[in-house]
MIRODO-34770 format. One line per field, with one value per residue: y negated, z, x of N, C-alpha, C, O, CB in turn; residue in three letters; residue number from 1. Coordinates in steps of 0.05 Angstrom, whole numbers. Atoms other than C-alpha are relative to their C-alpha. Glycine has a CB too. Example, Ala and Ser with C-alpha at 12.3 -4.5 7.8 and 13.67 -1.06 7.14 Angstrom:
MIRODO-34770
n_py	[24:24]
n_pz	[0:-1]
n_px	[18:-16]
ca_py	[90:21]
ca_pz	[156:143]
ca_px	[246:273]
c_py	[-24:-22]
c_pz	[0:14]
c_px	[18:-15]
o_py	[-24:-44]
o_pz	[13:18]
o_px	[39:-5]
cb_py	[-1:-9]
cb_pz	[25:-29]
cb_px	[-20:9]
resn	[ALA:SER]
resi	[1:2]
***
This chain:
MIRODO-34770
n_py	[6:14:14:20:13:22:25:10:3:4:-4:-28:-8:-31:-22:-19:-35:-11:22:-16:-7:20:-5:-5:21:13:9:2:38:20:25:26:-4:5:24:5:-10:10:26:-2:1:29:7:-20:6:-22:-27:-10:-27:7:-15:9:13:22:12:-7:16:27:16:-7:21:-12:-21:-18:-25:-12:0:24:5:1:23:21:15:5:32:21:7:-23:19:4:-20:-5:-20:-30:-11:-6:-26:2:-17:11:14:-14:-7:29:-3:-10:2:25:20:17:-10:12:1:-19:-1:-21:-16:-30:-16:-26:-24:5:-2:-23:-25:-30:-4:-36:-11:13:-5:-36:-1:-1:-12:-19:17:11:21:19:25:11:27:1:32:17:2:-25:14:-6:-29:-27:18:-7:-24:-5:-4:27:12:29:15:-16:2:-6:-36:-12:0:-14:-28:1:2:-16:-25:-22:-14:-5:40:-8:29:6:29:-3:-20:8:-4:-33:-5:20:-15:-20:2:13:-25:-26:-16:6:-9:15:-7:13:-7:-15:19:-14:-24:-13:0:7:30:10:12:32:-9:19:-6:-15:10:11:-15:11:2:23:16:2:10:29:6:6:21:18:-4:25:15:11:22:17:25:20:2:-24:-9:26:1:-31:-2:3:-12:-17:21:-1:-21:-8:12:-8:-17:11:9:-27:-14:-29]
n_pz	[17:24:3:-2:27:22:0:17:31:4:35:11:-9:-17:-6:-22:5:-23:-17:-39:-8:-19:-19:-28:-20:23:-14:-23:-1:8:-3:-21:-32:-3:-17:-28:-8:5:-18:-26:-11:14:-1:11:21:10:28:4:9:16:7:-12:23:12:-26:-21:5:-1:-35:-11:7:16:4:14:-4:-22:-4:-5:-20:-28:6:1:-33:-18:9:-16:-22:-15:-13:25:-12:35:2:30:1:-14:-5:-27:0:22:-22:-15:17:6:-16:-7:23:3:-32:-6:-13:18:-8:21:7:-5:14:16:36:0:10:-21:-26:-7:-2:-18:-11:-8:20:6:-18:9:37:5:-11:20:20:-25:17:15:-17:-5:10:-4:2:-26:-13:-21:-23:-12:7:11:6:-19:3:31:-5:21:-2:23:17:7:26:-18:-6:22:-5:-17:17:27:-17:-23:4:-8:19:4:-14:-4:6:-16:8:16:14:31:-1:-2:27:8:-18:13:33:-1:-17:0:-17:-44:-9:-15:-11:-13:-29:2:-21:-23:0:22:37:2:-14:10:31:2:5:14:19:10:19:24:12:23:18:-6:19:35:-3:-6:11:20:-12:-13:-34:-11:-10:-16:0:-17:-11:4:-25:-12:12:-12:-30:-7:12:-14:-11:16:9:-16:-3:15:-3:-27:14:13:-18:-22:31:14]
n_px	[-23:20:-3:-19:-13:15:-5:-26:-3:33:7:8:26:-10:20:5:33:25:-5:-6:-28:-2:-15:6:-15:15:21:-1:5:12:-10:17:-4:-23:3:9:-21:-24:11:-4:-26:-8:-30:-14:-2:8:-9:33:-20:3:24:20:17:-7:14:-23:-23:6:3:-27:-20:-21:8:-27:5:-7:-28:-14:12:-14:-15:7:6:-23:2:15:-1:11:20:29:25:2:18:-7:24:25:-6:-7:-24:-10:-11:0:-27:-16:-7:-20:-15:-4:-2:29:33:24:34:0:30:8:12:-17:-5:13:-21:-16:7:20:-18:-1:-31:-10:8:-26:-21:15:-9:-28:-11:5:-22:-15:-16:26:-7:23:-19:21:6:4:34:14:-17:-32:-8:-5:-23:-18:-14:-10:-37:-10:22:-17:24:0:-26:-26:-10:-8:-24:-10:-8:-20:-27:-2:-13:18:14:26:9:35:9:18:20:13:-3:-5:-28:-10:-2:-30:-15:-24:-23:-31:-24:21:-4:16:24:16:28:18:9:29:21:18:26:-2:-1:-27:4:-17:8:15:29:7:-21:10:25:-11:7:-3:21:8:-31:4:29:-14:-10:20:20:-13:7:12:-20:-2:3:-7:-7:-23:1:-7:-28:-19:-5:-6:-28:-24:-13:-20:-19:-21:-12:-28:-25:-5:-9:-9:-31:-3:-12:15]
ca_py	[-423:-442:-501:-528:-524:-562:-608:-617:-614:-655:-660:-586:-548:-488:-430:-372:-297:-301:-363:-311:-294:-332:-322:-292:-337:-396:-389:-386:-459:-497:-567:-600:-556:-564:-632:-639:-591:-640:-708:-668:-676:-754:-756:-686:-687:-626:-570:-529:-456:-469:-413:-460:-502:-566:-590:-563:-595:-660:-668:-643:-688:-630:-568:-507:-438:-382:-390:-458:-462:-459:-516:-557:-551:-569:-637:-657:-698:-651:-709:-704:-652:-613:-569:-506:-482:-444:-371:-365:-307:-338:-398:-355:-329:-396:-411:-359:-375:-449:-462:-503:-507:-514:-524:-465:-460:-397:-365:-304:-261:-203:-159:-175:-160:-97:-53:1:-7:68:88:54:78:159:138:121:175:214:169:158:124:83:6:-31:-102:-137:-212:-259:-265:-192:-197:-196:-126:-95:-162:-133:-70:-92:-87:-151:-209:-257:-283:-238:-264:-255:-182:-169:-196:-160:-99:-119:-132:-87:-19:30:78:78:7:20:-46:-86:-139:-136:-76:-116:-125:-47:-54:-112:-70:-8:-45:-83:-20:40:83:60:91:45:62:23:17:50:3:22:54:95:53:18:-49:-66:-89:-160:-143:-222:-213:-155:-189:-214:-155:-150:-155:-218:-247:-228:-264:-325:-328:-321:-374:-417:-406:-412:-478:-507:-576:-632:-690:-747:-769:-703:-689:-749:-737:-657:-674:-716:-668:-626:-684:-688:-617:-615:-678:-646:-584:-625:-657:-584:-560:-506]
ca_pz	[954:897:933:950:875:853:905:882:811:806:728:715:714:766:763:813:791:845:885:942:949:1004:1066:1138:1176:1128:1148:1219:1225:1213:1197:1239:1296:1286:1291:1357:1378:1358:1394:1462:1449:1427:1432:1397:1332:1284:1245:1206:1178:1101:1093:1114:1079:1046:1110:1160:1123:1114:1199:1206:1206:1178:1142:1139:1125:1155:1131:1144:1202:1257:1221:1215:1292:1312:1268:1317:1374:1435:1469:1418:1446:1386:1369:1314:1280:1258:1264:1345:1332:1282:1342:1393:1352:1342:1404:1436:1371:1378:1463:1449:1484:1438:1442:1400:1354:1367:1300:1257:1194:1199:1166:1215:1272:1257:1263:1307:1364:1380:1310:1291:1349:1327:1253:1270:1323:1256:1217:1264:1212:1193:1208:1228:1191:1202:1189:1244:1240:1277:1349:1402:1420:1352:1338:1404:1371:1298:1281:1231:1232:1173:1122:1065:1014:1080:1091:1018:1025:1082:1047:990:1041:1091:1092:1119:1073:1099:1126:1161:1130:1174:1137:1081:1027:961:982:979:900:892:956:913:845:879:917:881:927:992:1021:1046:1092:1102:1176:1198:1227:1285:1253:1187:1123:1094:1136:1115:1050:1042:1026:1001:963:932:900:843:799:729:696:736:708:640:646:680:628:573:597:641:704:751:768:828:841:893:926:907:977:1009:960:982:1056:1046:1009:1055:1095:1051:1020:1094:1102:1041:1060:1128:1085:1037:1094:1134:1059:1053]
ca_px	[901:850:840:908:929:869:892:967:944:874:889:887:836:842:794:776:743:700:689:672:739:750:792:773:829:801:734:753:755:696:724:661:675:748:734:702:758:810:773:790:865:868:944:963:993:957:995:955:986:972:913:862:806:812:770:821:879:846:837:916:979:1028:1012:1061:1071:1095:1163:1173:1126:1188:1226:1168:1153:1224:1215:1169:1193:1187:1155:1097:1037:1022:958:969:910:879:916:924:971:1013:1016:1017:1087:1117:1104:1156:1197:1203:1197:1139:1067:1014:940:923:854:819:820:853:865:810:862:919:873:855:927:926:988:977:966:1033:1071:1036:1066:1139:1142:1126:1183:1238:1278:1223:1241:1168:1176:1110:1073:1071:990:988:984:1034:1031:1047:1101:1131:1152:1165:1244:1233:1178:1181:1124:1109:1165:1211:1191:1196:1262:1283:1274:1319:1376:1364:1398:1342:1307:1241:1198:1124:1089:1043:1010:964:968:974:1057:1067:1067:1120:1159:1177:1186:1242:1267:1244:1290:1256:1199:1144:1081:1023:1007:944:883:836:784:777:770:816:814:885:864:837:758:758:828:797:732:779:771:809:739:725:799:782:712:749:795:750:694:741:699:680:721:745:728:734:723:763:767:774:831:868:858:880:942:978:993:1022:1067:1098:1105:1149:1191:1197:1225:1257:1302:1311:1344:1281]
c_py	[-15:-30:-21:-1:-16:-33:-13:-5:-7:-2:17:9:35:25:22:24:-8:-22:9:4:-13:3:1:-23:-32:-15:1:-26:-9:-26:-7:14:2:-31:-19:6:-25:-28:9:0:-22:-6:17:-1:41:17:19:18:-13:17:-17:-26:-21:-23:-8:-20:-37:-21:13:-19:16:24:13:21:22:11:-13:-8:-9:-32:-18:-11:-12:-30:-9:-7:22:-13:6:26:9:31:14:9:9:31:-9:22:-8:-33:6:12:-15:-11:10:-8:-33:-13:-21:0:-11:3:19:2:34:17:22:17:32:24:7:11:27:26:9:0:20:15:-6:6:34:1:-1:25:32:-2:-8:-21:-18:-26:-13:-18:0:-33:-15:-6:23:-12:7:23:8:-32:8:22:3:-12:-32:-18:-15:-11:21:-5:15:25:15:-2:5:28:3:-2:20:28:33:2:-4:-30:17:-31:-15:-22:11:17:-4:0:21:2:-11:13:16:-9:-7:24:25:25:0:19:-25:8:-27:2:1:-24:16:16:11:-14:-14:-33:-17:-9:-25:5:-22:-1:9:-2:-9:18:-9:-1:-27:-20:5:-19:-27:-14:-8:-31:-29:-14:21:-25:-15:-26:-20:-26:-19:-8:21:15:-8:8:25:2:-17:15:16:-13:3:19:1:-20:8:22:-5:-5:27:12:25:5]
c_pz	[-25:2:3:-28:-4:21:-4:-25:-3:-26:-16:15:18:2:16:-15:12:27:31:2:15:25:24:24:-8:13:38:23:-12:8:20:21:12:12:22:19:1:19:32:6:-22:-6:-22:-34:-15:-21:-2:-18:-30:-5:12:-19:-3:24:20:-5:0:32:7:-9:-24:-9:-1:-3:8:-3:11:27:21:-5:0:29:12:-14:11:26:24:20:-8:2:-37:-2:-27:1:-36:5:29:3:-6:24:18:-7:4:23:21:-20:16:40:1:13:-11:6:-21:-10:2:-30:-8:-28:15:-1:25:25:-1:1:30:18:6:-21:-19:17:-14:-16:12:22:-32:-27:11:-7:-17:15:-6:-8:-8:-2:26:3:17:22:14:-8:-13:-17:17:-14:-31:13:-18:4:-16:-21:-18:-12:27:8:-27:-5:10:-13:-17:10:24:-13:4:-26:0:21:0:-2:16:-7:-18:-27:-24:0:-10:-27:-7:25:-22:-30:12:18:-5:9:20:-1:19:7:2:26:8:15:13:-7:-37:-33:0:-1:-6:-21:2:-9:-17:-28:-20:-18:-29:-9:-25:-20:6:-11:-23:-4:4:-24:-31:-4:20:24:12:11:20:4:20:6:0:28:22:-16:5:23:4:-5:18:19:-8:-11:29:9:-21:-1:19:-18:-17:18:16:-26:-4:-29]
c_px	[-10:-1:22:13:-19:13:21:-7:-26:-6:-5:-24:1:-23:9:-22:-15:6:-5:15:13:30:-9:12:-15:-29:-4:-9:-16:11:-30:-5:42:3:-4:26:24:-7:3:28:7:33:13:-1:-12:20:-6:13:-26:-32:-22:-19:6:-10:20:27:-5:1:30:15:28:-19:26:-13:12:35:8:-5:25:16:-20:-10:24:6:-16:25:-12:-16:-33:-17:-10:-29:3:-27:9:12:9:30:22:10:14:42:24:5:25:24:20:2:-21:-21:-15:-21:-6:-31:-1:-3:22:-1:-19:17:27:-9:3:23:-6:23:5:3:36:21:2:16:37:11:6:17:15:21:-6:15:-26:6:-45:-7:0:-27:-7:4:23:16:24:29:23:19:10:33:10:-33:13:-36:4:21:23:-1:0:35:28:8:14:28:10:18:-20:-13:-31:-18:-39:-8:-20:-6:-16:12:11:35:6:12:34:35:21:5:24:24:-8:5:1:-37:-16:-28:-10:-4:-21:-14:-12:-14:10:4:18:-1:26:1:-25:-25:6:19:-15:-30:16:5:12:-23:-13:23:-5:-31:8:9:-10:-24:9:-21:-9:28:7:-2:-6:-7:16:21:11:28:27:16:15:29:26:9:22:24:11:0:34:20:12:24:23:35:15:15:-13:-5]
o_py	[-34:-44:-45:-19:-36:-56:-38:-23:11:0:14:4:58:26:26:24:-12:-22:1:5:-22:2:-21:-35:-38:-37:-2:-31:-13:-33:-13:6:5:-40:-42:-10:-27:-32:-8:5:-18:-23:7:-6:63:14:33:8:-23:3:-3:-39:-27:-45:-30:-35:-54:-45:19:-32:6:28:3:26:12:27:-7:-20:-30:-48:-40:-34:-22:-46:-32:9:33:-1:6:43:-2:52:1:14:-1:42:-29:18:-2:-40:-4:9:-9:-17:-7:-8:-36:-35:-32:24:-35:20:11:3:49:32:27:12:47:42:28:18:39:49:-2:14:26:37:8:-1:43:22:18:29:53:13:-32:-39:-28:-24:-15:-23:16:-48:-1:-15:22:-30:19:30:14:-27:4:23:22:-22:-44:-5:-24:-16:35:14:34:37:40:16:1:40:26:6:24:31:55:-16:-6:-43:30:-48:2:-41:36:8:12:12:18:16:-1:9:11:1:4:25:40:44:13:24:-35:11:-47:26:-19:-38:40:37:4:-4:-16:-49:-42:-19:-25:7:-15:-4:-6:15:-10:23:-32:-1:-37:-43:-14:-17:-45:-35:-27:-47:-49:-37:41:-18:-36:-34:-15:-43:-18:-3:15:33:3:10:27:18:-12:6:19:0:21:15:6:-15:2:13:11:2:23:34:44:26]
o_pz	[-36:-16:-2:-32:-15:12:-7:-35:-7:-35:-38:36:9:24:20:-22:-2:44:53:27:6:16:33:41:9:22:50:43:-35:32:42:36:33:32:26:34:22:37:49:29:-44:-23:-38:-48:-4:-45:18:-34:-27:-13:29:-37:13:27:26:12:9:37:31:-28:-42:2:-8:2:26:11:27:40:33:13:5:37:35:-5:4:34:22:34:5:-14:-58:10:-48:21:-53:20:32:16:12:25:22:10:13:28:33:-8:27:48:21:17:-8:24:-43:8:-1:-31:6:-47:32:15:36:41:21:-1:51:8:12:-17:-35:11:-23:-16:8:22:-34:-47:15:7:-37:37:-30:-4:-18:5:46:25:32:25:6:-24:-3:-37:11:-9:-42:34:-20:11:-16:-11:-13:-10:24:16:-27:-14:3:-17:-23:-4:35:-36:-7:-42:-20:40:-15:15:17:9:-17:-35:-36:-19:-28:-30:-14:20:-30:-46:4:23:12:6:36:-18:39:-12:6:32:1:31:9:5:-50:-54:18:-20:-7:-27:9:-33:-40:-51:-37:-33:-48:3:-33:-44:-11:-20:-37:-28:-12:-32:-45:-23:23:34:0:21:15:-6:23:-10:18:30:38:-6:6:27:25:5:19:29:0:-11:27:32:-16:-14:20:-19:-17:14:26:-18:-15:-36]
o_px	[2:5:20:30:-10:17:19:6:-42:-29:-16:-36:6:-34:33:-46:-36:24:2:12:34:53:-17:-1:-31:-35:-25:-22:-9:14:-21:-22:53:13:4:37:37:9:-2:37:19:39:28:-21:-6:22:-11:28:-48:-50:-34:-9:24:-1:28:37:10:4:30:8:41:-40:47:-36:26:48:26:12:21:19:-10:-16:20:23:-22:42:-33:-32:-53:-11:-13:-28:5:-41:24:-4:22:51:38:34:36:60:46:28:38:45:41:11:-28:-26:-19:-26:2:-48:18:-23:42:-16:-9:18:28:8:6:15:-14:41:28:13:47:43:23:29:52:35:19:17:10:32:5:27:-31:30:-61:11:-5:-34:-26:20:43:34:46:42:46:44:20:42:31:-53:37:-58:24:37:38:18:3:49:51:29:20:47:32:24:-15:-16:-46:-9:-54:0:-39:-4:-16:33:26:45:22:32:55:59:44:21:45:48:-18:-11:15:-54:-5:-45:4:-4:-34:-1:-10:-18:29:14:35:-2:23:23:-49:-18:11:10:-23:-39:1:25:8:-17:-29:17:1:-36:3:-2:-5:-24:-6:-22:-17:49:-5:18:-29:2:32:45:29:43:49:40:27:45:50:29:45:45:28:9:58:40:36:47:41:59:38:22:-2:-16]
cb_py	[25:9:1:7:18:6:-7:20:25:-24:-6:23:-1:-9:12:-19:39:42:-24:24:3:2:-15:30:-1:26:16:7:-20:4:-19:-15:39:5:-5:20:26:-3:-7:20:30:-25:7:28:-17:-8:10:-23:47:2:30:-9:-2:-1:21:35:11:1:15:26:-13:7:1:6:5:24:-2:-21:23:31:0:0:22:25:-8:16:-24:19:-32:-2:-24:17:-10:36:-23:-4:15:10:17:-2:-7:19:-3:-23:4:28:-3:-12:-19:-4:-5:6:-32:29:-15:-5:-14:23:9:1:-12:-25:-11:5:-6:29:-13:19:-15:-28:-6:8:-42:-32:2:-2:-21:23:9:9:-18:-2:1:16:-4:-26:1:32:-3:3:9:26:-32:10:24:-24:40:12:-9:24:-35:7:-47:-18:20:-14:-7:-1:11:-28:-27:6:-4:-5:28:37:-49:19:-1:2:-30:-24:12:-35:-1:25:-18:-49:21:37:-28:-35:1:7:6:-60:29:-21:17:4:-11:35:-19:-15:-21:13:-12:15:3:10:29:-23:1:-24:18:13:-31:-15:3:13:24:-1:11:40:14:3:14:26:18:-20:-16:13:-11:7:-1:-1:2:-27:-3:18:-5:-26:-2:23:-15:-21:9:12:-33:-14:22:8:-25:15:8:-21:-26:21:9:2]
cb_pz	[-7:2:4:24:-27:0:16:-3:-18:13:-15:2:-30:37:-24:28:14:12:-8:15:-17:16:-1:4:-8:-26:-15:-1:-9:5:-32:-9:7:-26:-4:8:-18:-36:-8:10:2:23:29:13:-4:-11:-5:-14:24:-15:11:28:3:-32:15:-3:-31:-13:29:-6:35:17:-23:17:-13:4:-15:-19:6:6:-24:-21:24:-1:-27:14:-3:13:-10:-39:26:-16:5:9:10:-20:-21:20:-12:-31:10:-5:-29:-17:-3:3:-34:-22:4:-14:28:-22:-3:9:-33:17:-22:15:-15:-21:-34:1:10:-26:-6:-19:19:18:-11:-1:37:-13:-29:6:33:-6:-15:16:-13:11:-9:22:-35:23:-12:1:-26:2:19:30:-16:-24:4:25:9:-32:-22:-44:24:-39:-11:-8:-18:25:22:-22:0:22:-13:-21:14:13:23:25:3:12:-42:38:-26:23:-15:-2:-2:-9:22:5:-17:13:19:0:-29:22:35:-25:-1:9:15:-10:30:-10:16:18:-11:15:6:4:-22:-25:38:1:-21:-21:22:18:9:18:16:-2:3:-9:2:29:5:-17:23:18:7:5:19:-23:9:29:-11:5:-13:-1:14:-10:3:-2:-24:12:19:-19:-32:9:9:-23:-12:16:-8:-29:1:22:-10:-6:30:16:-2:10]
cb_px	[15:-33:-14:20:6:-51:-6:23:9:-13:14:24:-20:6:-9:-14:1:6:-17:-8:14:-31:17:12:40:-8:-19:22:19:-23:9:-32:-20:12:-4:-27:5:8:-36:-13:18:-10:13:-12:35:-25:22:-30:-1:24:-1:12:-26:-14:-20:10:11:-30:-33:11:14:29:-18:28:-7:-23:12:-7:-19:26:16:-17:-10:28:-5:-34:-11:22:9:12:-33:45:-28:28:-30:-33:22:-30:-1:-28:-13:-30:-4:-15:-12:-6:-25:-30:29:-12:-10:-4:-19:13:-9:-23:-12:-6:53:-17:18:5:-25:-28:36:3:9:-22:-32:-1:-8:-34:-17:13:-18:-27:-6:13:14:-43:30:-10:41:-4:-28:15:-26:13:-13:0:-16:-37:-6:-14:-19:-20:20:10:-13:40:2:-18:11:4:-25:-17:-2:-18:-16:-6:-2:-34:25:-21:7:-5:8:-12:-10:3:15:-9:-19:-16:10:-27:-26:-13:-20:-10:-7:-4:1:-7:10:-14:6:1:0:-18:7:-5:-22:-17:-46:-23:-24:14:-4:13:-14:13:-27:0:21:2:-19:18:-25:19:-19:-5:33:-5:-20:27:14:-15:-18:11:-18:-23:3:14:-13:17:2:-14:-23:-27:1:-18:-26:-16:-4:1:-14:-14:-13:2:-24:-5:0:-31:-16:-21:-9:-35:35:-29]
resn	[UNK:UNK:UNK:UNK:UNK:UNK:UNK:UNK:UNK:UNK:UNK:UNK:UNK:UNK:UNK:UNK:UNK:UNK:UNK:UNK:UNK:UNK:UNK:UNK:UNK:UNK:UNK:UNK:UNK:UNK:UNK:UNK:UNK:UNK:UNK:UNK:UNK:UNK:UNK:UNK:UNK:UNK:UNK:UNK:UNK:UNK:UNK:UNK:UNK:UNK:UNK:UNK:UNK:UNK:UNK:UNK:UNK:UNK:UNK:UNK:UNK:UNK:UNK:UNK:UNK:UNK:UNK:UNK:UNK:UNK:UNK:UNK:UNK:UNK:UNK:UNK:UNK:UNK:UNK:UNK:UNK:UNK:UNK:UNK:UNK:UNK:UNK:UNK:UNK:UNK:UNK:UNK:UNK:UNK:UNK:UNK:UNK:UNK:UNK:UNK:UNK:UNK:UNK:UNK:UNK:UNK:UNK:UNK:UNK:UNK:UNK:UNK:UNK:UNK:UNK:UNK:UNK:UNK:UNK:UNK:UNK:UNK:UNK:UNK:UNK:UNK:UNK:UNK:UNK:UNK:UNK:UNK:UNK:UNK:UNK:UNK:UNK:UNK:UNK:UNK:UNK:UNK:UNK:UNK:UNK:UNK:UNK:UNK:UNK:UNK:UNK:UNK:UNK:UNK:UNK:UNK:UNK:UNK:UNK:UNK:UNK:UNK:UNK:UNK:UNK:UNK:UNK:UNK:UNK:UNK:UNK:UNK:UNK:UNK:UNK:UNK:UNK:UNK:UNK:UNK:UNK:UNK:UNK:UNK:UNK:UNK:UNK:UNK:UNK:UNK:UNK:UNK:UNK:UNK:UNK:UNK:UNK:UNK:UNK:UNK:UNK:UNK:UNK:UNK:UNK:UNK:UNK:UNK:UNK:UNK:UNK:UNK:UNK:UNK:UNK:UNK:UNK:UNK:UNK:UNK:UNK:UNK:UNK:UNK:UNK:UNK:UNK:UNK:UNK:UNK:UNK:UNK:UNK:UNK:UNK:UNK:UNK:UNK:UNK:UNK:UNK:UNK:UNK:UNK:UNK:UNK:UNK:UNK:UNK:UNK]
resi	[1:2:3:4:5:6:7:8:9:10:11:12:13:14:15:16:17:18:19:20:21:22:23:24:25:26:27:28:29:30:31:32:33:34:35:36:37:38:39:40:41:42:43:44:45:46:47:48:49:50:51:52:53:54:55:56:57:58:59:60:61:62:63:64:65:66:67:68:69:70:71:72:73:74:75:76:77:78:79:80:81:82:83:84:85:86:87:88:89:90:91:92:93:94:95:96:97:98:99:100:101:102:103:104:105:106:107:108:109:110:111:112:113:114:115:116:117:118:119:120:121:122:123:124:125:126:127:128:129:130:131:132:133:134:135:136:137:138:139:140:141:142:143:144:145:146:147:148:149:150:151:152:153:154:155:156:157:158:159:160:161:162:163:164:165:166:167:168:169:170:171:172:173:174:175:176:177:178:179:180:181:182:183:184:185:186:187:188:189:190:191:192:193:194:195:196:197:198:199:200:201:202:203:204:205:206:207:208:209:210:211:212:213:214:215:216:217:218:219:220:221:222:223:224:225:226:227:228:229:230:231:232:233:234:235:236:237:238:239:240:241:242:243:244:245:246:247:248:249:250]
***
């Protein structure tokens, strides 16, 4: 995200706590094995879920994200062979969503992978008035048995409209907070992962530390910085995502 503001905004100056703070889905895709990848489907036009490196976006034709994602596949021509990268799940999704057949890149959200579909079935037999409302990067599975699928703003939003008391959450942990300010007479679970620690929580997220934001802020780095070239090439995509969006009235 660090680097798609620096590349909308190359006049400001964008800093990062902790330039490890990276992204699992992100680094999934190496652009120069993305790129090989992409030379075996000469025809197919690329759209590229926004979490992905400045690399990734630069070898794609559209970028979206996982709101917009369905509208920006149905502005393709259905003629037009289309490869989704780099979340396979998150394709895989859109896919059934949209009626499309995509060439899908092999990657994923660490965090996303790692729910539990028996551990989550265990929990709502234990919450029966629990409603499951879950990201579209999990896989099928545990998408089979959620009651809502949306992007995070759209399952924060769900909850604000919805009527049920109690929501078992299945994306990443940091939501939970902004959940019960906006509903502070809802109950919301985290949904358990496979094994013991607490794998639902972004490890890389989690390197940004308020002692590394006060340090940032103080010192004004470390700072993100770019490629002229590579800024160029990353950004048109994003420019025809949002005319795509633009015309769709997102």
């Amino acid at each position: 995200m660090a680097e798609t503001a620096k590349i909308l905004s190359p006049q400001k100056k964008v800093l990062l706590p902790d330039l490890k703070a990276g992204c699992s889905l992100a680094d999934s895709a190496p652009p120069e094995l993305f790129a090989r990848f992409k030379t075996q489907y000469p025809d197919h036009l690329v759209i590229s879920y926004i979490n992905c490196s400045a690399g990734i976006k630069a070898l794609s034709d559209i970028i979206c994200t996982s709101s917009n994602a369905e509208k920006i596949i149905e502005a393709v021509p259905k003629d037009q062979p289309i490869i989704f990268a780099p979340d396979r799940n998150l394709g895989s999704y859109l896919m059934k969503k949209t009626g499309r057949d995509m060439v899908l890149w092999n990657g994923a959200c660490m965090v996303h992978e790692i729910f539990s579909l028996e551990k989550i079935t265990k929990l709502k037999v234990r919450h029966p008035n629990a409603k499951i409302i879950a990201h579209p990067e999990c896989e099928a599975p545990i998408l089979a048995i959620a009651d809502f699928v949306g992007s995070t703003t759209g399952l924060l939003k769900f909850t604000q409209r919805d009527d049920a008391k109690e929501y078992i959450v299945v994306t990443e942990t940091g939501i939970l907070h902004q959940m019960q300010k906006e509903n502070p007479g809802k109950t919301f679970i985290p949904a358990p992962p496979n094994n013991a620690c607490a794998c639902n929580d972004c490890p890389h997220m989690k390197l940004n530390t308020l002692e590394k934001l006060y340090l940032c802020m103080e010192y004004e780095q470390p700072e993100i910085t770019m490629d002229e070239n590579l800024r160029i090439a990353a950004k048109r995509p994003i420019d025809r995502m949002l005319e795509i969006s633009t015309q769709a009235g997102l």
